[in-house]
C-alpha positions as CSV (number, residue, x, y, z in Angstrom):
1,X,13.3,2.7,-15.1
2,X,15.0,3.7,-18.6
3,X,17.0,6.3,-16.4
4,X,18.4,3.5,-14.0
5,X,18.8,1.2,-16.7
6,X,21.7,3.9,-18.2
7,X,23.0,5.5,-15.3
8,X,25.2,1.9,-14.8
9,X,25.9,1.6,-18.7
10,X,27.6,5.4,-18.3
11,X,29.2,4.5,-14.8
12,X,30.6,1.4,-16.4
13,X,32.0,3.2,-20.0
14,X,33.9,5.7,-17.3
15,X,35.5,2.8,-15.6
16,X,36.7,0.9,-18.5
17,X,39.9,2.7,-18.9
18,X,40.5,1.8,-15.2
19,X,39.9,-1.7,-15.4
20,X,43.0,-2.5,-16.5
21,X,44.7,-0.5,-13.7
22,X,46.3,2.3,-16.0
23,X,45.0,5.8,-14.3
24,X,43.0,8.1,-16.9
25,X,44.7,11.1,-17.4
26,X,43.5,14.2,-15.6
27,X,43.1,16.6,-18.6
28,X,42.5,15.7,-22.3
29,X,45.6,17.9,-24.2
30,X,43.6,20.9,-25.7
31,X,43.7,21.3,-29.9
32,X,46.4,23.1,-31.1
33,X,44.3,25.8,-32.5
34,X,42.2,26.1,-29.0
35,X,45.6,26.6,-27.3
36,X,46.7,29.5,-30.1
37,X,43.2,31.3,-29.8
38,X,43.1,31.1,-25.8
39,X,47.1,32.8,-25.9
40,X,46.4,35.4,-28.6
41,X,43.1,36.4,-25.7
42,X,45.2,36.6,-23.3
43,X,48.2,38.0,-24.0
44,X,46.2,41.2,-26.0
45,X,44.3,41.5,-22.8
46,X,47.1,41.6,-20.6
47,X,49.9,43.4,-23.0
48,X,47.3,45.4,-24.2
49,X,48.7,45.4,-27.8
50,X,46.6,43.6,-31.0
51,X,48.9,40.6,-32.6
52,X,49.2,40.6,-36.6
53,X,50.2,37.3,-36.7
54,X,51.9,34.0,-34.9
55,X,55.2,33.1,-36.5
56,X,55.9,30.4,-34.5
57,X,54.8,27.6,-32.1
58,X,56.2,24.7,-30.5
59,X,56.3,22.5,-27.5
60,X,59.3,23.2,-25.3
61,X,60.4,21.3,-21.7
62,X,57.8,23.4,-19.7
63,X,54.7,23.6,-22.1
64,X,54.7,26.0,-25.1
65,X,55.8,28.9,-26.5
66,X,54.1,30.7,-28.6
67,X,56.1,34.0,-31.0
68,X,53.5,36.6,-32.4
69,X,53.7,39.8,-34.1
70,X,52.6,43.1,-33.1
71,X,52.6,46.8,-33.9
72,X,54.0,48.8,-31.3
73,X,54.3,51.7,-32.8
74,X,52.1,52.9,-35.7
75,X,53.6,55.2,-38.2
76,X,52.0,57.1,-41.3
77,X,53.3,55.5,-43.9
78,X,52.3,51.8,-43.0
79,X,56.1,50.8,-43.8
80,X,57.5,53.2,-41.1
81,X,55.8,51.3,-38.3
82,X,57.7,49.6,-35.3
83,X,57.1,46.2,-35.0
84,X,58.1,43.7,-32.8
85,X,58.2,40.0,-31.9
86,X,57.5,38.7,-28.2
87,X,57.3,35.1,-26.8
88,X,54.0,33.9,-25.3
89,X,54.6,31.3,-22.5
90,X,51.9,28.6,-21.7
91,X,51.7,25.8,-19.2
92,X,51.0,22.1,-21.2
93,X,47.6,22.3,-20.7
94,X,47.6,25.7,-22.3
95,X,47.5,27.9,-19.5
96,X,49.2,31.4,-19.8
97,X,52.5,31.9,-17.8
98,X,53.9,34.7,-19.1
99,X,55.4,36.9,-21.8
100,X,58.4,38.9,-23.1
101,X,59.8,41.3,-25.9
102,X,62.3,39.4,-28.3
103,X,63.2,42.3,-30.8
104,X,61.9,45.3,-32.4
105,X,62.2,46.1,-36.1
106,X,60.8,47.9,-38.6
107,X,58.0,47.0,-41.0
108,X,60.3,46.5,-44.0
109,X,63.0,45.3,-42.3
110,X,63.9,41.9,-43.1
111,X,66.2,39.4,-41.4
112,X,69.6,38.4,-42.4
């Protein structure tokens, strides 16, 4: 009896959103965070190269873009190593689409 008694209570919470005709969305946005860690996963799997850091994120038109670090070539000294910077690509719900090589530079190298 207790179970029947809160099936209807649970059916009832779902359908309060609905009741005043609006349509629930179909997927709750992910955190910020979970969407970094999911894209930094997946693009080391695929690209097969180990990102030192995420220097930038931000919603675009078609999702997000994510822009991470990486070594691409490691050098003896530490400060002779070939960096480079690539853009991560992921749908709005955070799933991957893609990636591709913005520039290479050197560890000490720093922007003008």
């Amino acid at each position: 009896m207790s179970g029947d008694d809160s099936t209807p209570r649970r059916a009832g919470a779902a359908r309060t959103g609905s009741a005043s005709g609006k349509r629930a969305p179909a997927r709750k946005k992910p955190p910020t965070a979970e969407l970094i860690r999911g894209a930094r996963q997946e693009f080391e799997e695929i690209a097969g190269l180990e990102i030192e850091s995420v220097s930038a994120f931000t919603k675009t038109d078609h999702g997000w873009e994510m822009h991470v670090e990486v070594v691409e070539l490691a050098r003896i000294p530490d400060t002779t190593s070939v960096l480079a910077t690539y853009a991560v690509r992921l749908e709005p719900d955070g799933e991957f689409t893609g990636y591709e090589r913005l520039r290479r530079y050197g560890r000490g190298q720093l922007d003008r």
